[in-house]
Phi, psi and omega in degrees: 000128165271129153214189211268129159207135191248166182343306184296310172310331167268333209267294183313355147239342183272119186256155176298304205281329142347313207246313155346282187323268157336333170283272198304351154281338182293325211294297197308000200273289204303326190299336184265358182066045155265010181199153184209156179218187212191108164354144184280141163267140186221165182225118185231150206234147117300130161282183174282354204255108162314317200266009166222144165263104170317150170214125154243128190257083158215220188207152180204150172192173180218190179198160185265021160268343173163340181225147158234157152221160194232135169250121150250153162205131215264053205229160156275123165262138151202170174212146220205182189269169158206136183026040147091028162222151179255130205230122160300160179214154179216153144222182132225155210060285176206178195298147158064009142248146172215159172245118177217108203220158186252121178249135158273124179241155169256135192274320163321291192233047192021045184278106165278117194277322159191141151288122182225162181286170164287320226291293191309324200265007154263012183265307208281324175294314167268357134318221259300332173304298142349278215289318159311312167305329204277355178289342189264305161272331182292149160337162176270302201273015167310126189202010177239138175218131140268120185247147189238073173151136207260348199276186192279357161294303217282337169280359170253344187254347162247003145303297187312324206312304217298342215246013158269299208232134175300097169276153174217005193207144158215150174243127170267139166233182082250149159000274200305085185320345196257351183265317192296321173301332162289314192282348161282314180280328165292328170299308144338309194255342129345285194251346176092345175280149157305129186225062188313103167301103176279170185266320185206124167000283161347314206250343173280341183274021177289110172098343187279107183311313201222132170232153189212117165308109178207064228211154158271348160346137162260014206207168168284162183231333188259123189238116178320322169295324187260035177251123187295131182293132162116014186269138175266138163247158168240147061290121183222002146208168193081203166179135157026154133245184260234304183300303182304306197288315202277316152348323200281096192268006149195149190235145179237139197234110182280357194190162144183142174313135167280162189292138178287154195305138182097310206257063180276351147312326173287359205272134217215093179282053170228139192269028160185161165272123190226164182206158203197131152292148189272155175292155165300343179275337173094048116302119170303151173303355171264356169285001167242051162276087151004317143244121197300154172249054228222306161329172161254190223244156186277135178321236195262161179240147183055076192271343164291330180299295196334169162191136169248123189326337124347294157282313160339291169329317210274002189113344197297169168298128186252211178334124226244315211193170177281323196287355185270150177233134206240169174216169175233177152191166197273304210111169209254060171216059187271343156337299155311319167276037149256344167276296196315294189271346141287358146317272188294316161300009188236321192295014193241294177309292204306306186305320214246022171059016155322138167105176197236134190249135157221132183320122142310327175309348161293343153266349194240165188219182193238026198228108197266136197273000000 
């Protein structure tokens, strides 16, 4: 039977350390090349709307231990000012709904193993992403976090934070006071750390071991004059500035897709791939986006700076010194963490008779393509 599990069903079995886990065996899979994932693709349409675009998205990767998967998604882009920032925003069908779905296969015998929703399991994969970087870089004696941003990353990244370093403080900013003010008494009652709402960036990185970006920003959130020496950074929305970047004295890259066989000229750190239709005017559809995507999407950060987990692994130098200010990012594999952790989350669901069963036979045909 395949089967349909949706958010609750996963958020009811799947844990950060779960996902911890499970990330880091896909990561040492890929470093031995026992697993390959392939760069996120993305497909862009003009709407009928000049100021939103279709985007489809997706990213895939397996393993020879048992699984591949495919992440797909389905949105409308556009973007607007919000609290004196310009914020991507999506849907599909109308606001405040998305399609976002994972099919899982088994590698063994092409058996599709479940359809799953996205949601849950892509905010805790990347929070869990964080956490690994920051277990690599971060102070030993890290115990502050400033977070920038109130949404559901920044609520899974001071889950990971939490489940690396002994956090005892979080300083919260977002725009919104009410947002920042809810995510503190849930975070508080949750996790049990003490949890401040601030007023302005500035005032979360004061004293902050680890600051982390976690915004729909199109713009920066993280600012180089207010990072303290010896601050770990993140950033998975929003982005860097020019200061921050220079600051940085070692940056760690958990990945990047390997080349396709035969082609080693495609190998490619950008974090994601687009293609794209022209406006009727003969404009990509993305051009009356504020920030062009017309570009490619960015490499490695700080590349002179780097180490890729891989050398770690191999022994290399992590964190320089206490006094350095180091940064992560996952990298362009995000393909692997969907086999990985829709793995372990269907192998979880599937134990506790969780999910909707449908005859695998309703995918399969008798006609060979």
């Amino acid at each position: 039977m395949t089967l349909i599990l949706n958010n609750d069903d996963i958020a009811s079995v799947l844990t950060m350390r779960d996902t911890i886990d499970a990330l880091t065996a896909a990561y040492e899979e890929l470093a031995r090349t026992e697993a390959v994932c392939r760069p996120r693709i993305d497909i862009r349409i003009p709407t009928s709307d000049p100021a939103k675009m279709y985007q489809w998205g997706t990213m895939e990767g397996g393993s020879a231990a048992g699984y591949f998967a495919i992440r797909m998604k389905s949105d409308v882009v556009y973007e607007r000012e919000y609290g004196g920032t310009r914020t991507e925003e999506k849907y599909c069908v109308r606001p405040g709904l998305f399609c976002g779905l994972i099919l899982l296969m088994s590698v063994e015998n092409g058996e599709p193993l479940a359809i799953m929703n996205d949601g849950h399991l892509q905010h805790v994969r990347v929070g869990a992403d964080s956490g690994i970087g920051a277990s690599y870089m971060a102070r030993e004696d890290a115990s502050v976090v400033a977070m920038i941003g109130s949404g559901g990353m920044a609520r899974t990244h001071a889950e990971s934070f939490a489940a690396v370093r002994n956090i005892r403080r979080i300083q919260v900013y977002s725009p919104t006071p009410a947002n920042r003010e809810a995510y503190a008494a849930e975070i508080q009652a949750n996790l049990g750390i003490e949890t401040i709402p601030v007023a302005s960036a500035a005032e979360a990185c004061k004293g902050a071991h680890i600051v982390a970006g976690c915004t729909d920003a199109v713009e920066p959130v993280v600012f180089g004059k207010d990072i303290e020496d010896g601050a770990h950074l993140t950033c998975v929305g929003g982005t860097i500035d020019g200061e921050a970047l220079e600051r940085i004295d070692r940056s760690l890259r958990l990945g990047s897709a390997p080349a396709p066989v035969g082609i080693p000229e495609m190998a490619l750190h950008d974090e994601y791939i687009a293609y794209e239709a022209n406006n009727a005017d003969g404009s990509p559809a993305s051009a009356r986006q504020s920030r062009s995507r017309s570009g490619r999407a960015h490499g490695v950060i700080a590349e002179d700076r780097v180490v890729f987990l891989r050398q770690l692994l191999d022994g290399a130098e992590g964190r320089p010194g206490p006094s350095a200010v180091t940064y992560s990012e996952r990298g362009n594999i995000q393909g692997a963490q969907f086999f990985a952790v829709a793995g372990r989350a269907y192998e979880l669901a599937k134990a506790r008779g969780l999910g909707h069963e449908l005859p695998t036979e309703w995918f399969l045909q008798d006609i060979r393509d």
